[in-house]
TORNU-807395 format. One record per atom (N, C-alpha, C, O, CB): residue number from 1; chain; atom name; z negated, y negated, x. Coordinates in steps of 0.2 Angstrom, whole numbers, plus 5000, padded with zeros to 4 digits. Each point is the difference from the previous one (the first is absolute). Last residue first. Glycine has a CB too. Layout:
<atoms>
seq: NUM, mol: A, atom: CA, Z: Z, Y: Y, X: X
...
</atoms>
This chain:
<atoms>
seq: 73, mol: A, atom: N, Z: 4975, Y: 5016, X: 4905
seq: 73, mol: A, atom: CA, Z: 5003, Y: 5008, X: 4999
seq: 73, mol: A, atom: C, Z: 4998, Y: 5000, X: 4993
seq: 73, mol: A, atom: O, Z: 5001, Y: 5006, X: 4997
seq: 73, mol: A, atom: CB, Z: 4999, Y: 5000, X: 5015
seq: 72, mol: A, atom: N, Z: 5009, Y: 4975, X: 4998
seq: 72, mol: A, atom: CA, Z: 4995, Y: 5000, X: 4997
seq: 72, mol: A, atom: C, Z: 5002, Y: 5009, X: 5000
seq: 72, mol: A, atom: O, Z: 5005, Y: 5003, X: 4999
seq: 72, mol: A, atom: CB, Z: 4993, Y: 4983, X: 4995
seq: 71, mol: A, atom: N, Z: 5010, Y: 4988, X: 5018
seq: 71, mol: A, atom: CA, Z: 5000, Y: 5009, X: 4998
seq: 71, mol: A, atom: C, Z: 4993, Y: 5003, X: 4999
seq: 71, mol: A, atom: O, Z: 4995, Y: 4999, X: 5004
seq: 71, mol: A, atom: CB, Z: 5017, Y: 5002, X: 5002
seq: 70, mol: A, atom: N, Z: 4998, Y: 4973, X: 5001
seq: 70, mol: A, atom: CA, Z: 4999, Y: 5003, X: 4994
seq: 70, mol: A, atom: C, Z: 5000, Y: 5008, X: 4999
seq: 70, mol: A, atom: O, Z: 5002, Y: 5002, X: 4994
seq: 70, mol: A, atom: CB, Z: 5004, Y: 4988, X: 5004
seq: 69, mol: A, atom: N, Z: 4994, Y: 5003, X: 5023
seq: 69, mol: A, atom: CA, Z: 4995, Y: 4995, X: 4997
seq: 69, mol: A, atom: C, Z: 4999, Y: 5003, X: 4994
seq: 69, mol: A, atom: O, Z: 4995, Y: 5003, X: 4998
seq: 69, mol: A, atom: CB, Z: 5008, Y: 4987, X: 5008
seq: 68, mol: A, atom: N, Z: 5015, Y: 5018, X: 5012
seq: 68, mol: A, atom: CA, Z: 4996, Y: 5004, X: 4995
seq: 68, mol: A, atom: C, Z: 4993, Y: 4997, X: 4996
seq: 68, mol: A, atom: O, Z: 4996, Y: 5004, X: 4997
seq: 68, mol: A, atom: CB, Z: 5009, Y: 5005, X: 5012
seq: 67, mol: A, atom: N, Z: 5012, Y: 4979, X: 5005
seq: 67, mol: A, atom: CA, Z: 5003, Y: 5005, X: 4996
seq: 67, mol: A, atom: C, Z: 4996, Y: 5003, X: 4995
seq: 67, mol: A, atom: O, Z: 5001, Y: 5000, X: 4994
seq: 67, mol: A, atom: CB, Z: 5005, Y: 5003, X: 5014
seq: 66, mol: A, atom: N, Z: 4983, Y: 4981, X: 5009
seq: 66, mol: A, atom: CA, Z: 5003, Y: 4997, X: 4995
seq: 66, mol: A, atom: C, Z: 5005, Y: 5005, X: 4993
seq: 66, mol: A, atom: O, Z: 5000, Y: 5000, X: 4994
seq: 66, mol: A, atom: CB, Z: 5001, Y: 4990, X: 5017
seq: 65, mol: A, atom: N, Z: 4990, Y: 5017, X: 5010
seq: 65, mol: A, atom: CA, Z: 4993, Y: 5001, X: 4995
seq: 65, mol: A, atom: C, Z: 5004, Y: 4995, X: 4995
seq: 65, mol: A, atom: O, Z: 5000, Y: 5003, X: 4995
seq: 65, mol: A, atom: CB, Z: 4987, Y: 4999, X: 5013
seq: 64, mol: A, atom: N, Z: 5027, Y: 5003, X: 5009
seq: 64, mol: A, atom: CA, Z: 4999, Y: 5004, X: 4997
seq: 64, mol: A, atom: C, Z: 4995, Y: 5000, X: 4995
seq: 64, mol: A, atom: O, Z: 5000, Y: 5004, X: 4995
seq: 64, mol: A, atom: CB, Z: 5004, Y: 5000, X: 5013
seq: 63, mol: A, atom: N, Z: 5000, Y: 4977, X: 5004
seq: 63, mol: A, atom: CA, Z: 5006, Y: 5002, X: 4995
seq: 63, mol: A, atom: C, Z: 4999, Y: 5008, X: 4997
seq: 63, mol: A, atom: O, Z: 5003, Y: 5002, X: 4994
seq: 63, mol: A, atom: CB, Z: 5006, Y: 4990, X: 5014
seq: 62, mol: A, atom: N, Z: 4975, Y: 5002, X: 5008
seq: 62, mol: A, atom: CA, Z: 4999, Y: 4996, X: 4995
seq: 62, mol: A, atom: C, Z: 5006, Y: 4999, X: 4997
seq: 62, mol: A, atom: O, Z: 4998, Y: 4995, X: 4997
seq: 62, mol: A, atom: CB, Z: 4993, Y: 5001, X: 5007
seq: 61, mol: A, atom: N, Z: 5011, Y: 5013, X: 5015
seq: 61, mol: A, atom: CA, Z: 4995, Y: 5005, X: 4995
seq: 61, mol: A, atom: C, Z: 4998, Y: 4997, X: 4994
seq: 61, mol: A, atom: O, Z: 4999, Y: 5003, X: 4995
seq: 61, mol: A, atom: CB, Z: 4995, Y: 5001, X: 5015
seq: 60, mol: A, atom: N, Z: 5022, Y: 4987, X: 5006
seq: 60, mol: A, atom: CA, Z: 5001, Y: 5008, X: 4995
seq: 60, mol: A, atom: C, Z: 4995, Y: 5002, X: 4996
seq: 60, mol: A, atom: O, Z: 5000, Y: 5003, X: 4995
seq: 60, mol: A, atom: CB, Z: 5007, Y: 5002, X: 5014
seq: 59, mol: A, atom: N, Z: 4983, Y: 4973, X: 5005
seq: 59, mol: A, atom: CA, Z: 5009, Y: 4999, X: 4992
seq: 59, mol: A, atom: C, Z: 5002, Y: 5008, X: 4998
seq: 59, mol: A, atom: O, Z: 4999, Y: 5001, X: 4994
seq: 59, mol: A, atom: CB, Z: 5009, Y: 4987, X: 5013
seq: 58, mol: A, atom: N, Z: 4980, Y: 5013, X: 5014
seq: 58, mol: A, atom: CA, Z: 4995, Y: 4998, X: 4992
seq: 58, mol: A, atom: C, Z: 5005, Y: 5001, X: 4998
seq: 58, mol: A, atom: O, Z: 5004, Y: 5005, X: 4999
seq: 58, mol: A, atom: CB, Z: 4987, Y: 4986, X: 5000
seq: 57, mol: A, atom: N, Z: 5019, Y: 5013, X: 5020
seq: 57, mol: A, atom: CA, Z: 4997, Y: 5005, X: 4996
seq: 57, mol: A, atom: C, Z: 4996, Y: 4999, X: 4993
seq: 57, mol: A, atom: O, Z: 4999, Y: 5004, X: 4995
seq: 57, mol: A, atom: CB, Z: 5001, Y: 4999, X: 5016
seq: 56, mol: A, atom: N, Z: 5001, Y: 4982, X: 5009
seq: 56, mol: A, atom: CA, Z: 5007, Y: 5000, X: 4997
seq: 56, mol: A, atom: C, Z: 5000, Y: 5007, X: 4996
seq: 56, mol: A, atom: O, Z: 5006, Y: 4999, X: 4997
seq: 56, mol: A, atom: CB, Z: 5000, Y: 4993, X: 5013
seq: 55, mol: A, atom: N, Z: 4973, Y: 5003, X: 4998
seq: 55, mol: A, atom: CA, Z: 5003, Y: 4994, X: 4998
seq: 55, mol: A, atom: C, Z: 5006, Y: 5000, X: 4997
seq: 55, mol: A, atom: O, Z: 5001, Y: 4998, X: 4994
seq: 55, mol: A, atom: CB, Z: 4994, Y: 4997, X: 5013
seq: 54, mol: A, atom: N, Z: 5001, Y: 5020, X: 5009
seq: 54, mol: A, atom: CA, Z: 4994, Y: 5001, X: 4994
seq: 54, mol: A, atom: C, Z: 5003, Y: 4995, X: 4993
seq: 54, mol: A, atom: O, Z: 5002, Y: 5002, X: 4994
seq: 54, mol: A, atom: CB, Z: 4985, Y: 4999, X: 5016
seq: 53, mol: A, atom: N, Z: 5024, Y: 4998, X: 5014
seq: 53, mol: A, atom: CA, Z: 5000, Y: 5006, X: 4996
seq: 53, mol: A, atom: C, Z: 4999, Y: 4998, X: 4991
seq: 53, mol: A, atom: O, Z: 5003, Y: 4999, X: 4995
seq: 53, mol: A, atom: CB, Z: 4992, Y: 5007, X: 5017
seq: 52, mol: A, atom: N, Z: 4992, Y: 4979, X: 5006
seq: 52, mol: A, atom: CA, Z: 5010, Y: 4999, X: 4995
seq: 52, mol: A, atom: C, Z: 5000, Y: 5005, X: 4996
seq: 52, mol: A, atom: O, Z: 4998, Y: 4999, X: 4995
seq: 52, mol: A, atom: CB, Z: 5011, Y: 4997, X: 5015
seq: 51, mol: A, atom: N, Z: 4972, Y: 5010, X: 5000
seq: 51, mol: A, atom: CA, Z: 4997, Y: 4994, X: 4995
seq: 51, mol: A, atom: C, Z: 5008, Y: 5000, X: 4999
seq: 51, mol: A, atom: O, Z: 5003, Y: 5003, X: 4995
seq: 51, mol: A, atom: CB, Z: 4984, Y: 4990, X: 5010
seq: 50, mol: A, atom: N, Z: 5015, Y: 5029, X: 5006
seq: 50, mol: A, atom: CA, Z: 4998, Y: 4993, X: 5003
seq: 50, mol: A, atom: C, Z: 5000, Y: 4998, X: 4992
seq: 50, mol: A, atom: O, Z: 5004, Y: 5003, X: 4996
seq: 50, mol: A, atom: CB, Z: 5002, Y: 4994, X: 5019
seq: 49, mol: A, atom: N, Z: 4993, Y: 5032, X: 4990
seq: 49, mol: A, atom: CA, Z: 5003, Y: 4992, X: 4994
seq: 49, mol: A, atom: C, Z: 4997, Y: 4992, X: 5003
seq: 49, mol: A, atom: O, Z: 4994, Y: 4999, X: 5000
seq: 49, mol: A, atom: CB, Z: 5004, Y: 5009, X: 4985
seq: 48, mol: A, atom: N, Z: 4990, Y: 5012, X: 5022
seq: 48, mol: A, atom: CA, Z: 5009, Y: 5003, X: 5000
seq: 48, mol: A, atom: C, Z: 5004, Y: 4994, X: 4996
seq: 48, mol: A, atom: O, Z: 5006, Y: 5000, X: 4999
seq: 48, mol: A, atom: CB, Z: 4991, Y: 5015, X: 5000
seq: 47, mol: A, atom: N, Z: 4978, Y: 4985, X: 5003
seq: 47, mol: A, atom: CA, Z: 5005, Y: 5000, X: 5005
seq: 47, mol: A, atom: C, Z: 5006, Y: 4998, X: 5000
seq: 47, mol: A, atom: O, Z: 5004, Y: 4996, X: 5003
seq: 47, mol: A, atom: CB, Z: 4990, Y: 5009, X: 4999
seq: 46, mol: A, atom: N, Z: 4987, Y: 5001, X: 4984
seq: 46, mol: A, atom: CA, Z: 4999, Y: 5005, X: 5004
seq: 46, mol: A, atom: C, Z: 5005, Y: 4996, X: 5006
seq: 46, mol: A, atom: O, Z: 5000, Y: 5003, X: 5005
seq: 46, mol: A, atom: CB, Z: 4995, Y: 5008, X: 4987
seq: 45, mol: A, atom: N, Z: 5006, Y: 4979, X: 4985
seq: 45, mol: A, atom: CA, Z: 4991, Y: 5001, X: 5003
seq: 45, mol: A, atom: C, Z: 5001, Y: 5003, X: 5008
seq: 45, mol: A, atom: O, Z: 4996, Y: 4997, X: 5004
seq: 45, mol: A, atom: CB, Z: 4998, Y: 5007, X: 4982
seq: 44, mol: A, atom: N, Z: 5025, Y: 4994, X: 5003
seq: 44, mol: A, atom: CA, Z: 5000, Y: 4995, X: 5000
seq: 44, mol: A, atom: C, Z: 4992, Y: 5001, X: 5004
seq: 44, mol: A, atom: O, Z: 4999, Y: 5000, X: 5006
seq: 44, mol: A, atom: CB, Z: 5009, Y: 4995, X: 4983
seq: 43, mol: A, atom: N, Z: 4999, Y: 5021, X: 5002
seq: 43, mol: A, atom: CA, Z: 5007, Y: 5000, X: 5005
seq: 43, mol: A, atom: C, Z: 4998, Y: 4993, X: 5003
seq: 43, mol: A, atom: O, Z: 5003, Y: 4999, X: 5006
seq: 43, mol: A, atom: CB, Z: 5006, Y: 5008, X: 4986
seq: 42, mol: A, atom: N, Z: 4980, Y: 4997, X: 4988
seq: 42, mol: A, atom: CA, Z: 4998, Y: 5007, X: 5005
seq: 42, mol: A, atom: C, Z: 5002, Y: 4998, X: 5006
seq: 42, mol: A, atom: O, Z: 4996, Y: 5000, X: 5005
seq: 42, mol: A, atom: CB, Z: 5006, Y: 5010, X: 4988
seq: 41, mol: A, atom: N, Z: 5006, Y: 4978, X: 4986
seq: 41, mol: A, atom: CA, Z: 4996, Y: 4996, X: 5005
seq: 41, mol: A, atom: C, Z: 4996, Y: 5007, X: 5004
seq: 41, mol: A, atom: O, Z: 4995, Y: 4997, X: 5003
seq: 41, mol: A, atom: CB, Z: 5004, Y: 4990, X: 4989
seq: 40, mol: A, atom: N, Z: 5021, Y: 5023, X: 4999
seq: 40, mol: A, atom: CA, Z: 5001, Y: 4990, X: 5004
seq: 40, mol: A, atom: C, Z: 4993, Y: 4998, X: 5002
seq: 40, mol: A, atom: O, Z: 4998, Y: 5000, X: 5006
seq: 40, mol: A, atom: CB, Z: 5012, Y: 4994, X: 4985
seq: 39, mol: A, atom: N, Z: 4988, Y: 5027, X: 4996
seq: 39, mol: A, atom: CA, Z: 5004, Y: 4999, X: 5008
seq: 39, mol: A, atom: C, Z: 5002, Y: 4994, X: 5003
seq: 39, mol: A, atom: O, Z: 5000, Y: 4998, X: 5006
seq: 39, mol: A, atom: CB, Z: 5005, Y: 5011, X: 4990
seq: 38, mol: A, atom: N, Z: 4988, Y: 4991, X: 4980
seq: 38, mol: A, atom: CA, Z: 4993, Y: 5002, X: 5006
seq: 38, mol: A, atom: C, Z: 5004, Y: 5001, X: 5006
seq: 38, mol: A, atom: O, Z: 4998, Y: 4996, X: 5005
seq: 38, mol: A, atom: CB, Z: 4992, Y: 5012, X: 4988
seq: 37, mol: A, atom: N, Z: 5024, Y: 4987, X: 4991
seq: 37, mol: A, atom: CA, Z: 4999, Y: 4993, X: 5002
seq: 37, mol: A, atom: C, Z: 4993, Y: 5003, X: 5004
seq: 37, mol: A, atom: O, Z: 4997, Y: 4996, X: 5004
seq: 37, mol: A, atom: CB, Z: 5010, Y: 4994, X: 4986
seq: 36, mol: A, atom: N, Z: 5007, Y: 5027, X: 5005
seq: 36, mol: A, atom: CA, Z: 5003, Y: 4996, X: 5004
seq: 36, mol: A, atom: C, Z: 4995, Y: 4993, X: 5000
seq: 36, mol: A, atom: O, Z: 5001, Y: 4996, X: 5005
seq: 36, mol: A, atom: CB, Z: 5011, Y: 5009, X: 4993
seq: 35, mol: A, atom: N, Z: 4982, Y: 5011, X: 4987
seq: 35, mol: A, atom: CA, Z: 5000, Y: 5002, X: 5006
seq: 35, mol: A, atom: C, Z: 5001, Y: 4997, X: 5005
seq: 35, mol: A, atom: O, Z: 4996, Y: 5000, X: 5004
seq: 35, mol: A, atom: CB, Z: 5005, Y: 5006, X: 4991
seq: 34, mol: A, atom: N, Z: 5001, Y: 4986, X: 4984
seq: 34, mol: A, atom: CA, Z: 4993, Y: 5002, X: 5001
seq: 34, mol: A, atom: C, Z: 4998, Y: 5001, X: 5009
seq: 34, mol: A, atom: O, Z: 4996, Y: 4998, X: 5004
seq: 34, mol: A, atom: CB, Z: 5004, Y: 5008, X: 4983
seq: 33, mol: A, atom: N, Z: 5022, Y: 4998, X: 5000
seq: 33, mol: A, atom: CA, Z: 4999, Y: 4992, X: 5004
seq: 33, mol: A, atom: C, Z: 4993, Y: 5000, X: 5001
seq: 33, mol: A, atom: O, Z: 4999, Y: 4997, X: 5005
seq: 33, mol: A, atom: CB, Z: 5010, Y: 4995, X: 4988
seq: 32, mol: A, atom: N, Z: 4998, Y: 5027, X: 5000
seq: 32, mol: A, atom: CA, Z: 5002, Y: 5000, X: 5005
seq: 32, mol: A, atom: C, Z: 5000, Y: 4994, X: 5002
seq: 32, mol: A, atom: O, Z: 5000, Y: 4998, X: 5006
seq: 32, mol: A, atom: CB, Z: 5006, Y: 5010, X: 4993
seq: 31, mol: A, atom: N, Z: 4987, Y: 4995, X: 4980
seq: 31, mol: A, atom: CA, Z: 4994, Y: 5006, X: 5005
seq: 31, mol: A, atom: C, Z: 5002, Y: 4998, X: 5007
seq: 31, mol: A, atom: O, Z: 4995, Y: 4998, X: 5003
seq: 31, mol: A, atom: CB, Z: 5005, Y: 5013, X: 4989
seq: 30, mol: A, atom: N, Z: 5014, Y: 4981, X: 4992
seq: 30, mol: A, atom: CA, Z: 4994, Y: 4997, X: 4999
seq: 30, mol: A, atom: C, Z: 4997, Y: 5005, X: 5004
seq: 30, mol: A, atom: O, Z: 4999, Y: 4997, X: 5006
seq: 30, mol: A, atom: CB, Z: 5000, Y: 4997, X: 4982
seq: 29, mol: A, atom: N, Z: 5020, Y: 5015, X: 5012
seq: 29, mol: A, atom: CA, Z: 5001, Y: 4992, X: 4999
seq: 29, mol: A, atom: C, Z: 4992, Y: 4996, X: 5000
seq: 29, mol: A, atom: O, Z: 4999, Y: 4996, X: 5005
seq: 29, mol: A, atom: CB, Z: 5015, Y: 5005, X: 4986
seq: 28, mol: A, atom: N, Z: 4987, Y: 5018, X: 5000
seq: 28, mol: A, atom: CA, Z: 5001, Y: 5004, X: 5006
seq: 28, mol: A, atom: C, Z: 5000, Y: 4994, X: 5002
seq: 28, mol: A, atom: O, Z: 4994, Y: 4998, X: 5001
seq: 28, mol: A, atom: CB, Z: 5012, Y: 5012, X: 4998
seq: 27, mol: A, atom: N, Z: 4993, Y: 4986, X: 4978
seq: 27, mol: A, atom: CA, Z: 4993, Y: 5002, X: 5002
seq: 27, mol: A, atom: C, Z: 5001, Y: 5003, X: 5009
seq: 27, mol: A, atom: O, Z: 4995, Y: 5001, X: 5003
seq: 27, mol: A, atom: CB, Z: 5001, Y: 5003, X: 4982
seq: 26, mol: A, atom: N, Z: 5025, Y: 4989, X: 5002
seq: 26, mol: A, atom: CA, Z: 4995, Y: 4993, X: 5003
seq: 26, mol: A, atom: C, Z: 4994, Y: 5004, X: 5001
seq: 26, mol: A, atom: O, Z: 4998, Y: 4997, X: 5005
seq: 26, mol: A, atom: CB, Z: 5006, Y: 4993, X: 4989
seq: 25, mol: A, atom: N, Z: 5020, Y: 5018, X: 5006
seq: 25, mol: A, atom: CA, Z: 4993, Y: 5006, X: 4998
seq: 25, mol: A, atom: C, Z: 4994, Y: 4994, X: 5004
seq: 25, mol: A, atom: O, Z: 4997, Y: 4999, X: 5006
seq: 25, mol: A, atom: CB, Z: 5010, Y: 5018, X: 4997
seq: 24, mol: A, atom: N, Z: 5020, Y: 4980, X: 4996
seq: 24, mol: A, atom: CA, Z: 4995, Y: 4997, X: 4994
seq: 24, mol: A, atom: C, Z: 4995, Y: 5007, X: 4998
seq: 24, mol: A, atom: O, Z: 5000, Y: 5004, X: 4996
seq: 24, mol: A, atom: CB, Z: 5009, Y: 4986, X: 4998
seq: 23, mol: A, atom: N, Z: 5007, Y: 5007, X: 5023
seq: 23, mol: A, atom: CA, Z: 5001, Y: 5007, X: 4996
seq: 23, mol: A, atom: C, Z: 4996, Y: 4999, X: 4995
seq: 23, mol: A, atom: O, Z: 5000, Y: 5004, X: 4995
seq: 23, mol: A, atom: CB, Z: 5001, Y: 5005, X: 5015
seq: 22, mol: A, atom: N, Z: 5000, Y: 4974, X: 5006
seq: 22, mol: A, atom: CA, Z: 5008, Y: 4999, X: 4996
seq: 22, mol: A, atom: C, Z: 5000, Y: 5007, X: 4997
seq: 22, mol: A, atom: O, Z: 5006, Y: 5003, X: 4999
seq: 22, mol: A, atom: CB, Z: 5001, Y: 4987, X: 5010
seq: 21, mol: A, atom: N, Z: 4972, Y: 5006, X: 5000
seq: 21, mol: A, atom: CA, Z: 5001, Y: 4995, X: 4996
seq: 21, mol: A, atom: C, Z: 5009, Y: 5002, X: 4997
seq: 21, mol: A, atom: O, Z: 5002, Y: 5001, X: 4994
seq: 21, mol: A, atom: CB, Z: 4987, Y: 4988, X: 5014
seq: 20, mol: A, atom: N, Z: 5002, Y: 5024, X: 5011
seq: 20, mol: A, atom: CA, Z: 4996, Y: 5000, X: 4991
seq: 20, mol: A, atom: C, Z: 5002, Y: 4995, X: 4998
seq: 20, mol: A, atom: O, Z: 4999, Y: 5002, X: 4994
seq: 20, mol: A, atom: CB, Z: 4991, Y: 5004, X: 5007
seq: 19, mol: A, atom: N, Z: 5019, Y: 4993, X: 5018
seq: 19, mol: A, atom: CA, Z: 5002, Y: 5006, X: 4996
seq: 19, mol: A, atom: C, Z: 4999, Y: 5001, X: 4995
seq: 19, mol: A, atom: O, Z: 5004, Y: 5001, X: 4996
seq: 19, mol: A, atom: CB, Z: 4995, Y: 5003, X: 5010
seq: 18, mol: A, atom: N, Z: 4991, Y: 4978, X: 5007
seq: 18, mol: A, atom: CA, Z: 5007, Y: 4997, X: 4997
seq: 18, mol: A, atom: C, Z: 5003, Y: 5008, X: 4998
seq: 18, mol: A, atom: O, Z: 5005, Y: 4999, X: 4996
seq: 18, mol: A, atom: CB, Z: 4997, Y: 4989, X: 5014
seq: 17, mol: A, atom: N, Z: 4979, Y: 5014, X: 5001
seq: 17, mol: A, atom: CA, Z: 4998, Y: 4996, X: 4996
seq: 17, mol: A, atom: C, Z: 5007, Y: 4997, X: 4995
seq: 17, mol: A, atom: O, Z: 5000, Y: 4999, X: 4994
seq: 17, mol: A, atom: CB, Z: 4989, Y: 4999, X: 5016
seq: 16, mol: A, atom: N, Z: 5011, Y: 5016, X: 5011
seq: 16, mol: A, atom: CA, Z: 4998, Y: 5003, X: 4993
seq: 16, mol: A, atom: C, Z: 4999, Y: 4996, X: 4995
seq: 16, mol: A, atom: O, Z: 5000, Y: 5004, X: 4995
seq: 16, mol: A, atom: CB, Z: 4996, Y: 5003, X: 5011
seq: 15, mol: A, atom: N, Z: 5012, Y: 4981, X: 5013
seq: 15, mol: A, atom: CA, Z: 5005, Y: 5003, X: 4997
seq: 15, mol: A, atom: C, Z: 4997, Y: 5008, X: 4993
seq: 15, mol: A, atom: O, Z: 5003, Y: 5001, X: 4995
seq: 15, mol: A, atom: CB, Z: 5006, Y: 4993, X: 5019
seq: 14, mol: A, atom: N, Z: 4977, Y: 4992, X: 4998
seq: 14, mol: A, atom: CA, Z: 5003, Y: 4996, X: 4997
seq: 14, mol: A, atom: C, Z: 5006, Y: 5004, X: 4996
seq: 14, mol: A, atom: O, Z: 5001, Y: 4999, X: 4994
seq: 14, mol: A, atom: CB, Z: 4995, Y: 4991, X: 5013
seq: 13, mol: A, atom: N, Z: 4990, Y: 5021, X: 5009
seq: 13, mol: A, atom: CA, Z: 4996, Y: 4998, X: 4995
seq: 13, mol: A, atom: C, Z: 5003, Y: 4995, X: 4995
seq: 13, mol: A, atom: O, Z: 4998, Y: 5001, X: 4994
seq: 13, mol: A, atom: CB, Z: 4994, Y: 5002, X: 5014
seq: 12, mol: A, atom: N, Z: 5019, Y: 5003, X: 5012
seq: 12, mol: A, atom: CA, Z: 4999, Y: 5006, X: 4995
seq: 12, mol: A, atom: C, Z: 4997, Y: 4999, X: 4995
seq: 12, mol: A, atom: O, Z: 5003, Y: 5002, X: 4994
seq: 12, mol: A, atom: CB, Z: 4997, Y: 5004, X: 5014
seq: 11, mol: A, atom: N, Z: 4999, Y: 4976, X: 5009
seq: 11, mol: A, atom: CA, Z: 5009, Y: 5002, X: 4994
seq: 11, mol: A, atom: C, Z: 4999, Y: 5006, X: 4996
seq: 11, mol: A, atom: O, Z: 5002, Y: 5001, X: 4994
seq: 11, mol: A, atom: CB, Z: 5009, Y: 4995, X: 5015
seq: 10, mol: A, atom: N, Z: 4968, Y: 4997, X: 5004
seq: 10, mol: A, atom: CA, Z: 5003, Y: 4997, X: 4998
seq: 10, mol: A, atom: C, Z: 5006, Y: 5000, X: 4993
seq: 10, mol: A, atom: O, Z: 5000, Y: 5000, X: 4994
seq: 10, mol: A, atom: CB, Z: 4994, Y: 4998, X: 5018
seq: 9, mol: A, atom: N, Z: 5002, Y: 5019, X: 5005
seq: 9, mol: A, atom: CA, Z: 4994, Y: 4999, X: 4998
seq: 9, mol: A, atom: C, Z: 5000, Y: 4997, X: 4995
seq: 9, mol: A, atom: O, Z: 5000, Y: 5003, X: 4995
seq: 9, mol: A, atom: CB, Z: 4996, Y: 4998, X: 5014
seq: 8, mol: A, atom: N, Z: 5019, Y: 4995, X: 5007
seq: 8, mol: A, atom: CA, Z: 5002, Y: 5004, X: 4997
seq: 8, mol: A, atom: C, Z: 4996, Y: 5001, X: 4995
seq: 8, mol: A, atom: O, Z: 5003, Y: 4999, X: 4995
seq: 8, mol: A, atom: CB, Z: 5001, Y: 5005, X: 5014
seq: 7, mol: A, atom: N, Z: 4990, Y: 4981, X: 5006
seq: 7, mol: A, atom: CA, Z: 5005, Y: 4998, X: 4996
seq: 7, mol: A, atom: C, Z: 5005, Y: 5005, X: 4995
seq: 7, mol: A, atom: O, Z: 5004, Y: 4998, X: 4996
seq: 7, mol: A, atom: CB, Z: 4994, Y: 4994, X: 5013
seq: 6, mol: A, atom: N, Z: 4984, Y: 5012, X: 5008
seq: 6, mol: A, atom: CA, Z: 4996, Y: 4996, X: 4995
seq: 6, mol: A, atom: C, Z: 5006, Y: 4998, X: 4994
seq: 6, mol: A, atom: O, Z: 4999, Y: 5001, X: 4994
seq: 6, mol: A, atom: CB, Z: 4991, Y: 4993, X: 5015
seq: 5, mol: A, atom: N, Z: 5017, Y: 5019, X: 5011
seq: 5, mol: A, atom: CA, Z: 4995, Y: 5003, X: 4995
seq: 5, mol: A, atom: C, Z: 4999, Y: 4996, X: 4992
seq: 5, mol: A, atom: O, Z: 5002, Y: 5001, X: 4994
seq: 5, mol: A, atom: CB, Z: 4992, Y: 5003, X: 5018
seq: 4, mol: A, atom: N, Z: 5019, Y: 4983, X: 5006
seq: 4, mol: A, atom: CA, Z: 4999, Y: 5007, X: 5001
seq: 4, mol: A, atom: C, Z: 4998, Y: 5005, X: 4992
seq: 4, mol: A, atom: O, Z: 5002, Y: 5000, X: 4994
seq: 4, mol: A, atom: CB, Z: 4996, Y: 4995, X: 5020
seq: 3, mol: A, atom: N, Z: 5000, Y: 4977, X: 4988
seq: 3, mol: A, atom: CA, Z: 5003, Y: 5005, X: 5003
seq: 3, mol: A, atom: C, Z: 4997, Y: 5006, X: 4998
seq: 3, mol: A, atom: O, Z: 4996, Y: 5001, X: 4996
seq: 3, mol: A, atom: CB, Z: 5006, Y: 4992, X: 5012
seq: 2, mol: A, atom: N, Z: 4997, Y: 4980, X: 4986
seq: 2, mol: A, atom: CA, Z: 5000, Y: 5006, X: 4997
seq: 2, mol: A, atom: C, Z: 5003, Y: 5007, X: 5006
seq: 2, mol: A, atom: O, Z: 5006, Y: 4999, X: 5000
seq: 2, mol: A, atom: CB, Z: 4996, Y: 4994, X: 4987
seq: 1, mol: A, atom: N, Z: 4993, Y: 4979, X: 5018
seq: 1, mol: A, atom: CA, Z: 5005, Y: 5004, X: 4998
seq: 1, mol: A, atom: C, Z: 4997, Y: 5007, X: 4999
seq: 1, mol: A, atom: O, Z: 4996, Y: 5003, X: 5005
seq: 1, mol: A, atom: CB, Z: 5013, Y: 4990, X: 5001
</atoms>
């Protein structure tokens, strides 16, 4: 289970991610998922995220890389 910090850390990053997309500014949206899937596995590498965690985190990330697959600047 996600706690404290890490889970904040986490939703901020998602919920920026979900701003730019429904303000359709996909170059911000693309930058910000960049960001968040290096923070996952960071979060992953150093600790702060257990192997479950981690695991249950692919799938977002890889629905976000599914969104933005086709885009093209």
């Amino acid at each position: 289970m996600i706690l404290g910090k890490v889970k904040k850390k986490l939703e901020a990053k998602e919920k920026e991610i979900y701003q730019y997309l429904s303000n359709n500014y996909k170059d911000e949206a693309l930058r910000t998922f960049y960001e968040y899937e290096q923070l996952v596995v960071e979060l992953h590498n150093d600790g702060s995220i257990s192997d479950k965690d981690y695991n249950k985190l692919i799938p977002k990330v890889e629905d976000y890389r599914r969104k933005f697959k086709n885009y093209r600047h």
